[in-house]
VEXSE-223391 format. One line per 10 residues: number of its first residue (from 1); their letters; for each residue x, y, z of N, C-alpha, C. Coordinates in steps of 0.001 Angstrom, whole numbers. Example, Ala and Ser with C-alpha at 12.3 -4.5 7.8 and 13.67 -1.06 7.14 Angstrom:
1) AS) 13190/-5690/7800/12300/-4500/7800/13200/-3300/7800  12850/-2250/7080/13670/-1060/7140/12900/30/7870
% end
This chain:
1) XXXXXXXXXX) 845/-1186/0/0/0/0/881/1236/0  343/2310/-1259/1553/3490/-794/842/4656/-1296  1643/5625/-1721/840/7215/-1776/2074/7828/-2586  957/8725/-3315/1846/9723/-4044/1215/10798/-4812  1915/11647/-5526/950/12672/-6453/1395/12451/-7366  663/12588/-8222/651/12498/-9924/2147/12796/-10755  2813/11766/-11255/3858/11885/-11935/3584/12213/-13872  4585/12915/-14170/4182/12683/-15400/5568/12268/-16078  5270/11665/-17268/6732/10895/-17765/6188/11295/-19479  7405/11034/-20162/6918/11299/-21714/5712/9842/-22180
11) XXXXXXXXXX) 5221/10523/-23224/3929/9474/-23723/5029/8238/-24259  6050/8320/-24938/6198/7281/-25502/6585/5947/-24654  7200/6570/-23391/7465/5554/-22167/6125/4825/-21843  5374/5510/-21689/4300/5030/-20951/3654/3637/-21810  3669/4007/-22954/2963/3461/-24162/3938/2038/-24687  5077/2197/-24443/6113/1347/-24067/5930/716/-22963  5634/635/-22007/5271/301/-21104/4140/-806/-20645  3061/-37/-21195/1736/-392/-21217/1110/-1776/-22412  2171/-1620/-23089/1500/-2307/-24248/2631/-3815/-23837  2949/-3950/-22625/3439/-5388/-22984/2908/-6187/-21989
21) XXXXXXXXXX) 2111/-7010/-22430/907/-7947/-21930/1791/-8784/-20315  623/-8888/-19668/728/-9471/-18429/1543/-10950/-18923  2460/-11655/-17649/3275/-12776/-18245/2308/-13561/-17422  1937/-15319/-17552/1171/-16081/-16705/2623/-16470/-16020  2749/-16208/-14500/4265/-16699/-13585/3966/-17961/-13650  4978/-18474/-13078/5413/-19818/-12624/4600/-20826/-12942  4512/-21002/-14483/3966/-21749/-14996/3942/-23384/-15168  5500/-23277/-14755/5981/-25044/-14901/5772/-25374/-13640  5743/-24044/-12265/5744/-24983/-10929/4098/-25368/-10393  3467/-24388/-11594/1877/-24761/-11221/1312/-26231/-11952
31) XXXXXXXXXX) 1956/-26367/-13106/1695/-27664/-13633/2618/-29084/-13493  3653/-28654/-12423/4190/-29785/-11741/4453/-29161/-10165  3680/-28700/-9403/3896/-27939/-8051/5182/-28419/-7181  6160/-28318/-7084/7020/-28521/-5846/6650/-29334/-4125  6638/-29635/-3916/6554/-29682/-2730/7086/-29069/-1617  6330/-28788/-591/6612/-27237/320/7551/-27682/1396  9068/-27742/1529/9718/-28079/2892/9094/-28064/4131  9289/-29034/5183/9046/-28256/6516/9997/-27530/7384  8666/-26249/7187/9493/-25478/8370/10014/-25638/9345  11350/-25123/9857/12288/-25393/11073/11942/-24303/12135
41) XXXXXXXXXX) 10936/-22964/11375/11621/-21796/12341/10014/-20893/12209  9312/-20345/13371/8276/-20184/13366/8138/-18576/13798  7278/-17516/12664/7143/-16220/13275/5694/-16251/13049  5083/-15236/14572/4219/-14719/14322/3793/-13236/14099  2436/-13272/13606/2443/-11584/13236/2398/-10245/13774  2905/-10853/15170/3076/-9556/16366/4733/-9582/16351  5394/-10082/15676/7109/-9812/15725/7431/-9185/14741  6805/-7404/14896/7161/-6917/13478/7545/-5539/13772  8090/-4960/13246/8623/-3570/13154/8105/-3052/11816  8474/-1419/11807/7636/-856/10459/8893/65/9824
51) XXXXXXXXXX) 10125/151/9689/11331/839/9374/12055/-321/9105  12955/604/7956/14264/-934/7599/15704/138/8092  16368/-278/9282/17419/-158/9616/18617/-729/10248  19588/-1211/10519/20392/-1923/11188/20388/-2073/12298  19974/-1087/13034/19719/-771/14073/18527/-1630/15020  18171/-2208/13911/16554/-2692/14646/16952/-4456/15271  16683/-4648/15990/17285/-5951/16911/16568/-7206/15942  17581/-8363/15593/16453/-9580/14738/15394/-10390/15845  14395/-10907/15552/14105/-11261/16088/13989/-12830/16026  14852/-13334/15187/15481/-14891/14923/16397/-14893/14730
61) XXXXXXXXXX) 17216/-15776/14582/18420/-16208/14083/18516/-17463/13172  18798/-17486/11868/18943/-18994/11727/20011/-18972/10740  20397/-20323/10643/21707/-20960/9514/21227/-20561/7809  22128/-20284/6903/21720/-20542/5801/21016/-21512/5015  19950/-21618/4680/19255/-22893/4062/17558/-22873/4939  17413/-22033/5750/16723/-22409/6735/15314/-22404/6498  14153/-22735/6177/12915/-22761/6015/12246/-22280/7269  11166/-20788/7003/10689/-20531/8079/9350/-20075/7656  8340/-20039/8678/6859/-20389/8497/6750/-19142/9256  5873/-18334/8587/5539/-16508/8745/4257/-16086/8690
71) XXXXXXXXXX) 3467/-15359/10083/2274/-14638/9669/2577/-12919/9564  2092/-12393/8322/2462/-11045/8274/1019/-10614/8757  891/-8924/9355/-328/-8437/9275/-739/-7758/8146  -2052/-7318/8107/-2247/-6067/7049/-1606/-4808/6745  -1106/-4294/5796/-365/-2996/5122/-1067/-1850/6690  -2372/-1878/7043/-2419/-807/7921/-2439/-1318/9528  -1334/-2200/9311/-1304/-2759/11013/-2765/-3051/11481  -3645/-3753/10892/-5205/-3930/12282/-5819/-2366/12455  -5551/-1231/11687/-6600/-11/11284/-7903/-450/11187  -8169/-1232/9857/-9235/-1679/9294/-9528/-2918/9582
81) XXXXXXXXXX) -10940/-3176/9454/-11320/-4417/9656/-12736/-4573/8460  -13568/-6307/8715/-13914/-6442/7858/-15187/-5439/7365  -15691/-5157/8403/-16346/-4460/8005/-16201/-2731/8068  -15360/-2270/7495/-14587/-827/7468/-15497/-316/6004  -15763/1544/6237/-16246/1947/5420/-15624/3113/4976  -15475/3859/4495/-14965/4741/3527/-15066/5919/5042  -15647/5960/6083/-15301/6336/7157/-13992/6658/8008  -14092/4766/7822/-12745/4599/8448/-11393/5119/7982  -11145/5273/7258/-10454/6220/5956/-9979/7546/6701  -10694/8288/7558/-10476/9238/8157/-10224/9456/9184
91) XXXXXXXXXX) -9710/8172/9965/-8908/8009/10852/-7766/7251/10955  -7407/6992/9292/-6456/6125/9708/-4871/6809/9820  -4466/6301/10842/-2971/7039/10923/-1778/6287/9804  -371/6871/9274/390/6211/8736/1348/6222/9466  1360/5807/11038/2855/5799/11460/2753/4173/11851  2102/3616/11849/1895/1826/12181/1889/1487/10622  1869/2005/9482/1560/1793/8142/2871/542/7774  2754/-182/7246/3649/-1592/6918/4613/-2456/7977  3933/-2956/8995/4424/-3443/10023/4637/-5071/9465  6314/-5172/9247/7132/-6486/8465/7507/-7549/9815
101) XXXXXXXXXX) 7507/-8678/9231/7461/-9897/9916/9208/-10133/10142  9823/-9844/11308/11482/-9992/11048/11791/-8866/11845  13296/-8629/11982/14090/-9217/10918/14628/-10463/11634  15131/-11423/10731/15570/-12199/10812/17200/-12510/10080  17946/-13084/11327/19642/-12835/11221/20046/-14267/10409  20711/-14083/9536/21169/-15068/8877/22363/-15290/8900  22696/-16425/9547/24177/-16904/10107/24789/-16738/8866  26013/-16036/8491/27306/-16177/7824/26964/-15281/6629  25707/-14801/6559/25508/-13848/5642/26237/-12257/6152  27023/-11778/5198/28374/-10457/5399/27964/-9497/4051
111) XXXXXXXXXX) 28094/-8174/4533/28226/-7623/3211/29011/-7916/1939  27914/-7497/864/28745/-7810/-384/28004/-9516/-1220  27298/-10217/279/27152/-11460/-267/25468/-11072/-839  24681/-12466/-1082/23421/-12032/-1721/22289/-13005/-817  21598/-12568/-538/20481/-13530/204/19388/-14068/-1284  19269/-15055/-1222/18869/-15834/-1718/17074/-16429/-736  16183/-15355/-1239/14674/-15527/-378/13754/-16518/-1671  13785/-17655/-1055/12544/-18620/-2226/10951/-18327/-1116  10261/-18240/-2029/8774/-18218/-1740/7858/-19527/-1913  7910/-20398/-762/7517/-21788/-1183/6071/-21842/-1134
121) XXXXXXXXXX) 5398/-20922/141/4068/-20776/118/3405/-19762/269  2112/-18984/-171/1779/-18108/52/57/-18119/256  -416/-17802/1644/-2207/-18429/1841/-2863/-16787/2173  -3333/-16544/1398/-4479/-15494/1522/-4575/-15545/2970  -5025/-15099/3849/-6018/-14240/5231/-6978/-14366/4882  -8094/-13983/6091/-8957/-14088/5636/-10246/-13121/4890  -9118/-11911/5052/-10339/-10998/4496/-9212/-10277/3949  -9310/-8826/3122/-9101/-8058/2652/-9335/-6578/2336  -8689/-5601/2107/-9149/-4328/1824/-8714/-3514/415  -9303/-2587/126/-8415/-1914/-1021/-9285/-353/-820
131) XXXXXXXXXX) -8077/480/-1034/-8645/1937/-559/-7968/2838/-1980  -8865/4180/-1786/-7750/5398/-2403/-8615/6512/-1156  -7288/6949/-995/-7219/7886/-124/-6982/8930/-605  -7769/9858/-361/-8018/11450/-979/-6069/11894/-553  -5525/12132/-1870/-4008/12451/-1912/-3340/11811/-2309  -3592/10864/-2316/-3078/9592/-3026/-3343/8714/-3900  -2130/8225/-4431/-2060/7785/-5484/-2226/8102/-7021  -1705/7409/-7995/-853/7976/-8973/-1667/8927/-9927  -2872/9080/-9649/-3816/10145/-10205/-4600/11169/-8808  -3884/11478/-8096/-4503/12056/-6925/-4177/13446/-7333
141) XXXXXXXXXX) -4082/13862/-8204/-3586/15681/-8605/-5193/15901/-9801  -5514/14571/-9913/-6220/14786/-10910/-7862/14038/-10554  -7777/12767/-10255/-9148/12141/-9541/-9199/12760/-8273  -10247/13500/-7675/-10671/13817/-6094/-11710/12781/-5624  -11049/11951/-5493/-12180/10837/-4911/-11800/10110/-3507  -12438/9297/-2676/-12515/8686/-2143/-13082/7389/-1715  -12519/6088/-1554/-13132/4844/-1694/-12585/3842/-702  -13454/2660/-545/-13038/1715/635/-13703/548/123  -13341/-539/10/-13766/-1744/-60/-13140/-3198/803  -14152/-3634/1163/-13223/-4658/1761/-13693/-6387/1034
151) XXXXXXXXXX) -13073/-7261/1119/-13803/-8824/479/-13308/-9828/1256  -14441/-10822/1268/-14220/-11785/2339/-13019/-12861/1602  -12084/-13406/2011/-10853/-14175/1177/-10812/-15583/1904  -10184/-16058/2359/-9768/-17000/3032/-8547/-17933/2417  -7613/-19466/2406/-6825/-19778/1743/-7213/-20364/804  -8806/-21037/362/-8782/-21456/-321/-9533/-20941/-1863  -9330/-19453/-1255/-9919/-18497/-2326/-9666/-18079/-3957  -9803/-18389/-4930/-9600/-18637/-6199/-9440/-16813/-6979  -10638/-16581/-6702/-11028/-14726/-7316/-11755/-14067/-6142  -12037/-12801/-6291/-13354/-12399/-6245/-14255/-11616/-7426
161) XXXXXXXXXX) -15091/-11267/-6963/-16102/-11134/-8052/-16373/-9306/-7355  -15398/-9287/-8732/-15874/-6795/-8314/-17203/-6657/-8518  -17377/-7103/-9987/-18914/-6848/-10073/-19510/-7709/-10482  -20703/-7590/-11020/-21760/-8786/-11213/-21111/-9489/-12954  -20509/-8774/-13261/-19411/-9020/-14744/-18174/-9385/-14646  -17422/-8556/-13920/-15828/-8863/-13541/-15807/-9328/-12478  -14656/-10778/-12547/-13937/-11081/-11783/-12429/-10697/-11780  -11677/-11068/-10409/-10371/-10779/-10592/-9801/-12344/-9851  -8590/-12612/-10701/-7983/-13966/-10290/-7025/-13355/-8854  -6918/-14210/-7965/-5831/-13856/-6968/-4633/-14677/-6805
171) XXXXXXXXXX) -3822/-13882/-6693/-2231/-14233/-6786/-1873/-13574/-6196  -1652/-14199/-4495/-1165/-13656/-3120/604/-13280/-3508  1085/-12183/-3033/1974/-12180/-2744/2651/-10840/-1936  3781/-11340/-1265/4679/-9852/-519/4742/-8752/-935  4304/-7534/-748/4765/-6114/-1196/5973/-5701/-847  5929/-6392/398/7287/-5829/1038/8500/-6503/1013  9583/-6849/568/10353/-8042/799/12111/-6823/1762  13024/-7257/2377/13673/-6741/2335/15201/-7093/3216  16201/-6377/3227/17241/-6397/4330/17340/-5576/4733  18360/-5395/5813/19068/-3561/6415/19824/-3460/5460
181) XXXXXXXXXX) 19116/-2007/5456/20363/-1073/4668/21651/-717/5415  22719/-118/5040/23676/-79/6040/23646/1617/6873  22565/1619/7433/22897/2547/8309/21664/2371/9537  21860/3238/10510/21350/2611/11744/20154/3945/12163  19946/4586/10873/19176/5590/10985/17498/4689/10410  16604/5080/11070/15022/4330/10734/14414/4774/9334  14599/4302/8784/13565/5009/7594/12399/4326/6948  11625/5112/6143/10164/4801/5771/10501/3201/5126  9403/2641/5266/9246/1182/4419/8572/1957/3379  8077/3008/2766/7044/3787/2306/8003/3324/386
191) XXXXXXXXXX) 9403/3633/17/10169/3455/-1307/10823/2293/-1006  10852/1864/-2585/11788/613/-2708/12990/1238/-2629  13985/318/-2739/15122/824/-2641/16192/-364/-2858  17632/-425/-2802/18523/-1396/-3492/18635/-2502/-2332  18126/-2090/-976/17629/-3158/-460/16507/-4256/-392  15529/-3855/-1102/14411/-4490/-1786/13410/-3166/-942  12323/-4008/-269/11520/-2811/489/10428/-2659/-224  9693/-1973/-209/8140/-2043/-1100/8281/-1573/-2423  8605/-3533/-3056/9037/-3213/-4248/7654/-3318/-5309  5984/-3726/-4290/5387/-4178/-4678/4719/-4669/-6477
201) XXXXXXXXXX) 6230/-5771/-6422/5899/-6184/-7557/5175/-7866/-7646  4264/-7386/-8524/2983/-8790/-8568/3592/-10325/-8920  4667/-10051/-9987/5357/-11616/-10112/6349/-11680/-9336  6408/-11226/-8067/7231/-11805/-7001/5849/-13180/-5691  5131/-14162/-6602/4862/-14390/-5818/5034/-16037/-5704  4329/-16766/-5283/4572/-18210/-4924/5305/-18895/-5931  6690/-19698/-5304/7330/-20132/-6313/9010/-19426/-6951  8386/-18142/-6813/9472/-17166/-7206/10780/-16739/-6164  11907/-16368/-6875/12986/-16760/-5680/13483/-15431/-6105  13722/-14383/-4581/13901/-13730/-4777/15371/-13071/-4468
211) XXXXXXXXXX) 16491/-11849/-4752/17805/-12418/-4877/17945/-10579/-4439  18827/-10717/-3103/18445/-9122/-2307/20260/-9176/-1959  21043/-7888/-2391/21924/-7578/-1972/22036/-7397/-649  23380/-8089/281/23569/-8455/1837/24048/-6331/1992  23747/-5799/2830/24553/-4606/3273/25057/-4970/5037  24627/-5573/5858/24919/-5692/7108/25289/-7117/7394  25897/-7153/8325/26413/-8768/8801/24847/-9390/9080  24620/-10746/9057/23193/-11184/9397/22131/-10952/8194  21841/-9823/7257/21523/-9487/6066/20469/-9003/6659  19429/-9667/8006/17995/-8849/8906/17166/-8936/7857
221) XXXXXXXXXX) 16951/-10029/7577/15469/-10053/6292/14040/-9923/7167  13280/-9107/6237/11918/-8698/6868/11283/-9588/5439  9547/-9170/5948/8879/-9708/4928/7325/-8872/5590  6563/-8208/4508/5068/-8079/4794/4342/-7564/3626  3353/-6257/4315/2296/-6072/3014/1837/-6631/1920  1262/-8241/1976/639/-8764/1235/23/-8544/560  -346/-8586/-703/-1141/-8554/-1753/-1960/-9966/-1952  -3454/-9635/-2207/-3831/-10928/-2571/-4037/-10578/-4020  -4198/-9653/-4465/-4112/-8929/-6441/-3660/-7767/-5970  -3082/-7866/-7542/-2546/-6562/-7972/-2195/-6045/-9513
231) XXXXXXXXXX) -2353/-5245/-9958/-1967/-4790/-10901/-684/-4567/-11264  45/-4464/-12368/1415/-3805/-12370/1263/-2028/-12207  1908/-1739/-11300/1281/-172/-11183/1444/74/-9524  258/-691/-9283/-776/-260/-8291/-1025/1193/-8271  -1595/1478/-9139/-1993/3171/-9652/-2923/3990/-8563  -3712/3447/-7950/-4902/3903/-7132/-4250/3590/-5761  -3054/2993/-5622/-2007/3002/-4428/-2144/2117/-3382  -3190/1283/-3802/-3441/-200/-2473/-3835/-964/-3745  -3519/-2570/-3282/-3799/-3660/-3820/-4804/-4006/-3039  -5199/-5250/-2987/-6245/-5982/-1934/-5317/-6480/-940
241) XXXXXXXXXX) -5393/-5203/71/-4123/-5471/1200/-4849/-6440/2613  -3342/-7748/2451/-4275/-8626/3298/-3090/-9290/4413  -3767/-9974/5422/-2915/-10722/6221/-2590/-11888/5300  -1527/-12501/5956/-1160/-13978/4895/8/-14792/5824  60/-15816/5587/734/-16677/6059/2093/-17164/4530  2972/-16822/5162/4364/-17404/3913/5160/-18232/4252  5623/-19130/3714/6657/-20277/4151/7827/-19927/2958  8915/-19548/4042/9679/-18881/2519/11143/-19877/3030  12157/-19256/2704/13467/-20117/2743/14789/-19439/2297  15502/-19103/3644/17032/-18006/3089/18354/-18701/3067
251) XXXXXXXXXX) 18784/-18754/1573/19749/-18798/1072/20998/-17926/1140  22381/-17971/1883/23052/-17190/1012/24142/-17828/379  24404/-16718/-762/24744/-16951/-1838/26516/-16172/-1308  27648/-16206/-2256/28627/-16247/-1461/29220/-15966/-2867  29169/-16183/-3732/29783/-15930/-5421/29699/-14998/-6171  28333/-14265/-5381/27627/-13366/-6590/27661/-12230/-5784  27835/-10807/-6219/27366/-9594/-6147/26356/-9058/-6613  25434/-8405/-6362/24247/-7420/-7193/24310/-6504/-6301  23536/-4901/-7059/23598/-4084/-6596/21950/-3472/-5867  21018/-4254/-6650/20161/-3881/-6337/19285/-5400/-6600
261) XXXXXXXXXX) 17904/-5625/-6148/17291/-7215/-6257/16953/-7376/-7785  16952/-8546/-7963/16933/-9528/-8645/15823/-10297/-8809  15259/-11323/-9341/14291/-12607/-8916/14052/-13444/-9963  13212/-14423/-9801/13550/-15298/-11491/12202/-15991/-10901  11030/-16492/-11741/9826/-17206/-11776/10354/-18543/-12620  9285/-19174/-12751/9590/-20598/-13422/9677/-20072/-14871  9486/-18900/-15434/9689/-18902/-16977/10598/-17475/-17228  10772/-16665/-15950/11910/-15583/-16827/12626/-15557/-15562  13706/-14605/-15877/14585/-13766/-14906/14602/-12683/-15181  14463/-11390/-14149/14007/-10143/-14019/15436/-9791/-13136
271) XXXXXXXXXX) 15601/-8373/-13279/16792/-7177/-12743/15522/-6455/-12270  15482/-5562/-11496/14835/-4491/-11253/16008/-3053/-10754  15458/-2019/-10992/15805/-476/-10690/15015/373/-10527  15153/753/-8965/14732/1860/-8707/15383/3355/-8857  14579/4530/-8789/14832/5561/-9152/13576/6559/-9290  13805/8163/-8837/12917/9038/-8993/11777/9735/-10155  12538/9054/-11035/11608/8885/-13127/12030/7378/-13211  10538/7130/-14047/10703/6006/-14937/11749/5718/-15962  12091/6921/-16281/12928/6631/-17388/14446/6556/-16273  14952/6650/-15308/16120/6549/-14790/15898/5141/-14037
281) XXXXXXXXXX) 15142/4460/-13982/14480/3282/-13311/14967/2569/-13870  14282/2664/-15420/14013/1478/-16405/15648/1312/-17062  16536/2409/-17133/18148/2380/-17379/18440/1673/-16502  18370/1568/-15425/18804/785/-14696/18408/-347/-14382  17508/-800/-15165/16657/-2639/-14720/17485/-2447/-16082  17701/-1901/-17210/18580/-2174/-18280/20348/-3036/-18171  20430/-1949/-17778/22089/-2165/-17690/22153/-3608/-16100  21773/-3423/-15528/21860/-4757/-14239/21181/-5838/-15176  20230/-5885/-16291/20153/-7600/-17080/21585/-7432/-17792  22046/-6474/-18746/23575/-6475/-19217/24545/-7245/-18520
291) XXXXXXXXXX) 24451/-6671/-17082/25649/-7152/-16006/25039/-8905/-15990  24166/-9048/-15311/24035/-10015/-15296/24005/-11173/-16703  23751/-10850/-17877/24245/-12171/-18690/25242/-11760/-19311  26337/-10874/-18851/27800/-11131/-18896/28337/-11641/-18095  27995/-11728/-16945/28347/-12533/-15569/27629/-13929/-15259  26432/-14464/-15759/26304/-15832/-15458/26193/-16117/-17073  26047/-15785/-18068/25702/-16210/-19343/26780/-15955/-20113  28052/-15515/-19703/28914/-15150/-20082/28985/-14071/-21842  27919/-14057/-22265/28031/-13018/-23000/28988/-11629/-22738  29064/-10952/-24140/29405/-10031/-24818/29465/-8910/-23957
301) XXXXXXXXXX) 29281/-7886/-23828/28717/-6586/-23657/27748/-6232/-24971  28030/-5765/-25990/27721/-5928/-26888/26380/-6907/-27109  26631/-8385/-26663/25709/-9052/-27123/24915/-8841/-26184  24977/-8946/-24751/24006/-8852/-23689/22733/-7777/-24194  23763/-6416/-24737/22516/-5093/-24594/21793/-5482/-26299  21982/-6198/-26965/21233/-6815/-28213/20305/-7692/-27672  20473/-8706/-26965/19526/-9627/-26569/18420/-8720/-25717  18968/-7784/-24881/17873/-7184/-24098/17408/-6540/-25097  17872/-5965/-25938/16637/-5219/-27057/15439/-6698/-28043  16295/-7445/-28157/15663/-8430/-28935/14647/-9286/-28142
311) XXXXXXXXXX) 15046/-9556/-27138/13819/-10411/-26076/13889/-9914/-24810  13950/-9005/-23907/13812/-8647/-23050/12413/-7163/-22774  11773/-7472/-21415/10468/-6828/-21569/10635/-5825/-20141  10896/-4456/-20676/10693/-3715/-19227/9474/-3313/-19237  8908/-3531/-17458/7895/-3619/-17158/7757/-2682/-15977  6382/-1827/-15971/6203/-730/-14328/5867/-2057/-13241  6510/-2269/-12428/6518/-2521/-11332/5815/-1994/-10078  5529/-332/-10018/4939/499/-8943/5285/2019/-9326  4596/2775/-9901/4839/4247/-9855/4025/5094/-8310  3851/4669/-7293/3144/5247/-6217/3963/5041/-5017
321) XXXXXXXXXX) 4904/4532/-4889/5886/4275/-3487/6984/5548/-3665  6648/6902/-3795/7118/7766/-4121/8241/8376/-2452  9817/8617/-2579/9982/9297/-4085/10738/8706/-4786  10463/6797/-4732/10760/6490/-5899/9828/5318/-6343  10298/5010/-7627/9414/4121/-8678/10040/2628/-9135  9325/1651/-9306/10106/638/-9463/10457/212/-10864  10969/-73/-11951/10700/-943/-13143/11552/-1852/-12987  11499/-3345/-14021/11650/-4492/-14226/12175/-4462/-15554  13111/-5413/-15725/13103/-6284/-17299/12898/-7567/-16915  12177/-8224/-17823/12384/-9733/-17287/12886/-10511/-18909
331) XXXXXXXXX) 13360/-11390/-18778/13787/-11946/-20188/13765/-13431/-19870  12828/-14503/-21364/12565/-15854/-21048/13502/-16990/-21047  13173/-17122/-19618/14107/-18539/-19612/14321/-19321/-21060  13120/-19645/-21334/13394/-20014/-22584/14218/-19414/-23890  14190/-18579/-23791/15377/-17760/-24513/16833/-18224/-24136  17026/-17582/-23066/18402/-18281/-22165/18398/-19793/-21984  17736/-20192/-22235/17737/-21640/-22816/18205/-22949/-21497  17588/-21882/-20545/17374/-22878/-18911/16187/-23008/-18812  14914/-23325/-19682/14076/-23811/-18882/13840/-25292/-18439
% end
């Protein structure tokens, strides 16, 4: 869930942007599903803080490899409930706003290395909300409106039904994913950033493994603001923000450098870059796929930034977690010829 005022970017970005069709994720793990480890390591959704800093004490510890079983709360900490009305809206405060499940210390993880977060499970809550709040969000200079909805969900929930015509499919996943940054000062969960943080992007969800530069000894991985849908965007600045239960699993990685996250679904691998314009975003989800298939694909320079023109798809990720914005490239496994 986030807030912002109206950005404007040139038409041809946008239109670039817009015109490249939704991908179906993790397609091979839905038609042969994995099986879900058992968890070793148990959080609940009162062990959470709402700032990403070094400073903030973990509240686990575990070895690399470790499988742990997570309840996050709702994007407005327990504000809203199921039956909340466009009322409630006018009391809600943003200083409890994204209260993350963690952090959690990861033995032998050091700066420089890469945490390695797989997403093995992800179960809807049982209810849901979705708001625009007069000021917010990515047309708030221009729509003066106000709205509140809430829908009943539970885990074994498929869609819901907006209207008596549209449905929407649900595909739970984290808004928030993240580590400490390296300083011991508190700051907003409110922007993504090269620590991950509300990167709220929609194909980060079940299945998908996500790949977060270490800045502090321990790496302090958090996790919250669930999505049970979402758009690429989130333009109106909330998804269907919900509680959820995740069974995820931290890796670190010890070979690799990145500068900013990473992630890969069962059919592509994605760079992401943040930044204050889309267009300084999207250079940078550019050049980090470059780095990266000169560094595991051993390509060119040369050839890398050809292939990203030839099969690679940058995508808006979040223009409302202001004051910055997220974009993506993702490019098909099948292309790279690992599927």
């Amino acid at each position: 869930m986030i807030r912002s005022h109206l950005f404007f970017f040139p038409a041809f970005i946008f239109l670039l942007f817009s015109c490249n069709s939704p991908e179906a994720t993790n397609s091979d793990s839905e038609a042969d599903p994995k099986p879900v480890p058992e968890p070793q390591y148990f959080l609940t959704k009162d062990q959470t803080h709402n700032k990403f800093s070094s400073a903030i004490p973990p509240v686990l510890r575990v070895p690399s490899g470790a499988v742990i079983d997570a309840y996050t709360e709702d994007a407005s900490d327990e504000q809203f409930h199921q039956h909340s009305t466009e009322a409630s809206l006018d009391s809600l405060s943003f200083d409890p706003i994204h209260p993350l499940t963690g952090p959690v210390y990861v033995e032998g993880a050091m700066p420089g290395d890469v945490l390695k977060v797989t997403l093995h499970k992800i179960e809807l809550g049982d209810w849901g909300w979705n708001a625009i709040l007069p000021g917010f969000g990515f047309l708030a200079d221009t729509l003066k409106v106000k709205y509140m909805r809430t829908y009943d969900l539970g885990k074994d929930k498929q869609y819901v039904q907006f209207n008596d015509k549209i449905k929407i499919p649900l595909k739970p996943f984290p808004g928030v994913m993240g580590v400490a940054p390296p300083t011991e000062d508190m700051l907003s969960t409110i922007p993504p950033r090269a620590n991950g943080g509300n990167m709220d992007d929609p194909n980060m969800t079940e299945g998908s493994v996500i790949y977060l530069p270490v800045f502090v000894e321990g790496a302090l991985f958090s996790i919250g603001d669930a999505h049970a849908t979402q758009g690429l965007g989130e333009v109106c600045g909330t998804a269907i923000e919900i509680p959820s239960h995740i069974i995820y699993q931290l890796d670190v990685i010890k070979d690799r450098t990145i500068q900013e996250p990473q992630y890969e679904t069962g059919d592509f691998y994605a760079t992401t870059g943040f930044a204050t314009t889309i267009d300084e975003a999207a250079k940078k989800a550019c050049l980090y796929m470059v780095e990266y298939l000169e560094e595991v694909h051993k390509l060119s320079t040369e050839e890398a930034y050809a292939l990203c023109s030839l099969a690679g798809d940058l995508k808006i990720a979040e223009v409302v977690d202001l004051p910055h914005m997220l974009v993506t490239m993702h490019l098909p496994k099948e292309v790279l010829g690992i599927n």
